[in-house]
Every structure is written in C-alpha cells, then in structure tokens.
N, C-alpha and C positions, 0 to 999 in steps of 0.2 A: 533309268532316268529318275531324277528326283527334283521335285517342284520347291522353289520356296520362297516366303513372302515374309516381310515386317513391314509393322503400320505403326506410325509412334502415339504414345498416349499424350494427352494434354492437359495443361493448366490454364482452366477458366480464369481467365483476373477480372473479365467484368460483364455484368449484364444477364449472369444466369440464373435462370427459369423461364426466358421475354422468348426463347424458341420452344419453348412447350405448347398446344394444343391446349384449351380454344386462344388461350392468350393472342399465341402469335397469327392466329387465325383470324382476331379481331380487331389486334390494333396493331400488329408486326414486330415484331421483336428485333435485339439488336444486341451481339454478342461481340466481346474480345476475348481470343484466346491464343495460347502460343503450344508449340507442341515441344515436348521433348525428348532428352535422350534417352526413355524408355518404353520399351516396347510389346508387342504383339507378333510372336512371331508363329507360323506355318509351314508345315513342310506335307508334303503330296508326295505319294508313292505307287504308280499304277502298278494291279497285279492283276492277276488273271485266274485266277482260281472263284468268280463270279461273290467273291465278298466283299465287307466293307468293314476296314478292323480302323476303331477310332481307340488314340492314345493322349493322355497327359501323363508325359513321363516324371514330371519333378512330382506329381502325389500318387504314382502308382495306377492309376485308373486305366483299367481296358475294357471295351467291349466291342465284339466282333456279331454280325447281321451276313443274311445274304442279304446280296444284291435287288435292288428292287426301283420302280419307277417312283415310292414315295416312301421315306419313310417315318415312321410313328416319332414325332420330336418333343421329347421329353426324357429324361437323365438328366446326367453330368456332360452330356453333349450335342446338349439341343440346341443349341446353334450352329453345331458343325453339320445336324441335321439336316435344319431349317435353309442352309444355304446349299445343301445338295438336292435336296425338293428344290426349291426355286431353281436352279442349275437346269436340272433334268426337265421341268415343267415348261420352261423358258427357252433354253437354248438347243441342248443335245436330242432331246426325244428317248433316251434310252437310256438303262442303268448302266452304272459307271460302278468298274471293280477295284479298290484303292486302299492304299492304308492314308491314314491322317494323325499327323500329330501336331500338337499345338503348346504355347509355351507362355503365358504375359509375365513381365517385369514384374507388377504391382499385384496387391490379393482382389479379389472380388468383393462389392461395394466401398473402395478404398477412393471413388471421387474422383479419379483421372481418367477416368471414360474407359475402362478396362471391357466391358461388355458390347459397347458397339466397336472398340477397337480391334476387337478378335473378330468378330464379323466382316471389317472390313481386310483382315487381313486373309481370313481365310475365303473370303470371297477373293482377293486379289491372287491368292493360288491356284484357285480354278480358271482365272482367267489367265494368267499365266499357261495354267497346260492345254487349258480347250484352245487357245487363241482368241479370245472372243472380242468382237471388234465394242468394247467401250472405254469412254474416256472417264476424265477425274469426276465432272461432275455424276456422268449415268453411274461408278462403280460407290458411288454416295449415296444418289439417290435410292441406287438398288438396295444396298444395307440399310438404308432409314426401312423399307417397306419391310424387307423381312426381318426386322426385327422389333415392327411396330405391328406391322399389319398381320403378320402372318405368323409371328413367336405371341403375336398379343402382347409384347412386354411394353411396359409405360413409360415413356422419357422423352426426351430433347430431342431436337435435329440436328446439333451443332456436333455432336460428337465425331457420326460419320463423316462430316466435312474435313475435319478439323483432321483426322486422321490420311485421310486419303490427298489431302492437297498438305499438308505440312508446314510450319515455317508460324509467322504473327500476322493472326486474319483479323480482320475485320469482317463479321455475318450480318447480313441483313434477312429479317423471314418475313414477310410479305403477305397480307392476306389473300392471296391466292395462292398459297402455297411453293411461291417460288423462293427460293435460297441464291442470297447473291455471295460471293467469295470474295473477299477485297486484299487481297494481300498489301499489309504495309510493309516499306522500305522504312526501315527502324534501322541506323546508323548501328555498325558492329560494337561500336564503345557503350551505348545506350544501351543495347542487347547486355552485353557481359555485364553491364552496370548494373540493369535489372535481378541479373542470373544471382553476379555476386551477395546483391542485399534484399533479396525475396527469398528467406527462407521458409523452406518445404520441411513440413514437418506431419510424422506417421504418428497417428495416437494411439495407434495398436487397437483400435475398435471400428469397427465396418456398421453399417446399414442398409436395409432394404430402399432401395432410393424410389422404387415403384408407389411404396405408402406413402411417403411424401410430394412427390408428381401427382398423385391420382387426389390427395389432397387438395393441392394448389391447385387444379383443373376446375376441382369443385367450387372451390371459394368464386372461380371468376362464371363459373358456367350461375351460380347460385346471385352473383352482382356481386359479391362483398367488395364495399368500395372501400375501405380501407385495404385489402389485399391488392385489386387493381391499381391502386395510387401508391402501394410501395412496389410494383413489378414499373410503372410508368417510370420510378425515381432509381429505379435500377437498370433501368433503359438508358434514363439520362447519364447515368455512370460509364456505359460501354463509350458511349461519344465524349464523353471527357475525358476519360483514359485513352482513347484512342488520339486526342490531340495531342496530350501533354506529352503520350511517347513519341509521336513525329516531329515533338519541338524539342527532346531531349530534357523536358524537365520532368527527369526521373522521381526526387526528390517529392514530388509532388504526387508519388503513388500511396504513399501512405495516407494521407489525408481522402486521396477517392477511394479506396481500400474499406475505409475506415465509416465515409458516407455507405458504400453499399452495403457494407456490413449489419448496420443499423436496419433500413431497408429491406435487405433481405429477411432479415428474421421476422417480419413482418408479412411478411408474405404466404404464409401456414405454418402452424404450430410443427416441431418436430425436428424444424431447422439447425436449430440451436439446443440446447439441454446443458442445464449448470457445470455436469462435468467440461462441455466445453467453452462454456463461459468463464472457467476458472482460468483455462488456458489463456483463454485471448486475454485475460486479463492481467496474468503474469505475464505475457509478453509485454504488452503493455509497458508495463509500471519497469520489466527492465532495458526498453528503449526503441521497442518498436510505435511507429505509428500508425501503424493499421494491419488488418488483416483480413480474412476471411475463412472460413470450411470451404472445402474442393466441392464441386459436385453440386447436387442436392441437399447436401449437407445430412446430419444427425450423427456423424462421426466419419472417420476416416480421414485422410489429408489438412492438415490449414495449413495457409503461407502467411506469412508477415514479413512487411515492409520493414528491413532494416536499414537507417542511412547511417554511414560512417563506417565505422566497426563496432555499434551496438548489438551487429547479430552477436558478438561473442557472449557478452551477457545476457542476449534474449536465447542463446542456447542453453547457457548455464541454467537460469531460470526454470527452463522447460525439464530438465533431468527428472525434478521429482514426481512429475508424470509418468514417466516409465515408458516413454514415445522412443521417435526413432528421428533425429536429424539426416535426410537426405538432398546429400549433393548431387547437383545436374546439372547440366548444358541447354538450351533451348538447340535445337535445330531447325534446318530449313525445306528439308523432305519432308515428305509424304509417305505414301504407300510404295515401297519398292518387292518387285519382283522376280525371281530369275531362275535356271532351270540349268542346272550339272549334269 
C-alpha cells in the first residue's frame, strides 16, 4: 500500500504579516492569496520491521529511527517529526512503523509558504492512511499548532489555510483567534488575466523568515505606531485587492501592488534590502506597475504587475540579476489525497 498527498503552495498578493501574532490577535488581520501549480508532495509507506525511515530524495537525505511513541524533532526532518508526535499523541496511541518521503516544488525560505505547505501535506498523508475523521478547516488548524506551538517555529496562519483549501481566499484572523476562509468566485478570464501579467520571479537568494516575523511581533508587542499604522495600511490593501479582482479590474493590481509594497517595508527592518530594491526598480522603469517580495520578505520570490505585454521587457530587465522567471497557473484545489 502506498499513501500520498500534494498541497499547493501560494502567492500572497495582499495583506501579509496582518495574520501574524499579536497583530492579528489585536486588531485582526486580513489576507489575499491565491494557490498555485506548485507543490508539496508526500508519499507514506507502512512497514513492519518496527522503524521509521524518513527520505528527500531530490537532495539525497536519509535517516532511519526505531519506532517509538515520540520522537526527538530536529534535523532535516523535523517536521515530518513533529506531525508524527502530534499523530501518535492525538489520534493512534501507539507507534507507527513507515517509511516517508517528501518532495516541495520551490527551495526553502523562497516565500511561497514552502514550510507550512509540507506540513500540511504530510499531515494530509497520515490522514489519508489512519482515516482520521478531519475536515479542511481541523487538517489547518492542526498544522498551524504543530508548527507553531510545538516546532516553536514563527510565522503566519495563512499559509496552512491557504494550502489545505486551495483556489483565491479571501482570510479573515480575528482576535480570538478564529480564521474565517472566504473563497472568491474570480471569473476564469480575470484569473488567467492575473496569471498572464503577474510575473513570478526567483532571485536565487532565500531567508530566514522566523527573524523577520519575530521582528514585526516585536515592533507591535513594543507599540511601534508607525509599524502598527503600516500593517493597518496593509490590511486596507487585502480588501482593495479583494474588490477590484471580483469587479475584474485587473489593471488595477499594479497600483495596490505598489501601495503595499510601500507599507510593507515599513513594517520591520529586513523586509526589503537594496539588492531587492534594485530589482523592484528595474521592473519598474521597464514597465511594470507594482510589485512585491513573497513571504516575509528579505529575498526570495517577488511578482510584479505587468499590463499589456510589458512583462516581456520587465523580463528582459530582470536578466542581469541572475534570477529565475517562473511560469504558473493558479489553481483551484487544495490538499488532495489518495492511497494505490
């Protein structure tokens, strides 16, 4: 028998950091994002020889444990860890003997939610073989906790969502910690509109997204009302991009693009950094009108708005960076699961 899952990653376009802790715990945060065709994939393999052999096969990485009711989470596969403690702690009662391999599209700190989307996915493989009776939001919820609460690692709440329900949400976070999922009905023509002139672009440099989270946490736990009043103006960006794509005026993502971009860098040092300010700014000047860094920011991913056929020259532009132009699709899944 062989288990296996994919969870797609996503493209924040607007309103992120407003789901980070205490922000969102204060004043409620308010995200858009869209998921695409790249992914987080999982595969589960029960054995019976009382071990537990974890694999990434595209960088060679193995290592094999006996079996046990918890175990030690840390390596290069403490998450695959951390979701089998929680497994075992939570549902089963008893160790589980398995091999695990895992796979993401995108590198790690590259801005597309790569680390809570591997959680979500390899959580959705366990529930695939255990059968365990949860839905979209508990198989969400459960990934925010173990990889907040109990990996200790620092970030958003949007990603899990984002991942597990699929397609262009609208997130509401709520100070009492509830997440609401808003799916929009964003016209097919609008969609491909977007896909075709929001170019995704790889700067070939990553970051720790934890030191910039833990950052911004600081700022609002500390009052800094200038950080607070640019995550408030970044807020107001998710609901503005969220009308202008349900009225089809695409065109007009560059310019909200462009406000929270502004905004955002405002928000804690670290976001931004001249190497990628050079970028945004050659896009810029050859014909994009907005943009942004994926993520947290400090490298990895930015998109920009191109209307017409200005990407071709905001491609060309981009070359003597030494990046990566990638093409994609948004889609409308989630986390899918299934077992051969």
């Amino acid at each position: 028998m062989i288990i296996r899952s994919k969870a797609p990653l996503r493209l924040g376009l607007a309103g992120g950091g407003t789901d980070v802790s205490p922000y969102s715990d204060l004043y409620g945060g308010a995200i858009l994002n869209a998921t695409i065709n790249m992914y987080a994939y999982t595969t589960i393999e029960p054995i019976e020889d009382e071990k537990i052999e974890f694999l990434l096969p595209d960088s060679n990485l193995a290592e094999s444990c006996s079996t046990s009711l918890n175990l030690a989470a840390d390596g290069p596969f403490v998450m695959q860890k951390g979701v089998y403690n929680r497994i075992v702690k939570d549902f089963v009662k008893k160790p589980l003997s398995f091999r695990i391999s895992s796979h993401v599209d995108a590198p790690a700190g590259s801005g597309l939610g790569t680390s809570s989307t591997l959680v979500v996915s390899i959580l959705g493989a366990f529930v695939e073989w255990l059968k365990l009776p949860l839905g979209e939001y508990d198989i969400a919820r459960l990934a925010y906790m173990i990889e907040r609460e109990d990996l200790k690692m620092a970030g958003g709440k949007q990603d899990q969502y984002a991942a597990t329900f699929g397609g262009v949400n609208f997130m509401e976070f709520s100070n009492n910690d509830k997440v609401i999922v808003n799916p929009l009905r964003i016209h097919q023509r609008y969609r491909d509109e977007l896909a075709h002139n929001l170019l995704l672009f790889y700067t070939q440099t990553s970051r720790i997204s934890a030191d910039i989270i833990e950052q911004q946490a600081k700022n609002v736990m500390e009052k800094n009302k200038s950080s607070i009043q640019a995550m408030h103006k970044v807020k107001e960006q998710a609901i503005w991009m969220k009308e202008a794509l349900l009225k089809g005026e695409i065109d007009e993502m560059g310019k909200i693009l462009d406000f929270g971009w502004k905004y955002k860098k405002k928000m804690t040092s670290g976001i931004s950094n001249p190497f990628l300010d050079e970028i945004y700014e050659a896009a810029i000047q050859a014909g994009a009108t907005g943009g942004k860094v994926s993520g947290a920011g400090g490298g990895g991913f930015m998109s920009f708005y191109c209307p017409g056929l200005t990407r071709y020259n905001v491609e060309a532009s981009l070359d003597k960076f030494g990046g990566e132009v990638k093409r994609y699709e948004f889609t409308n899944e989630g986390l899918r699961t299934w077992t051969i």
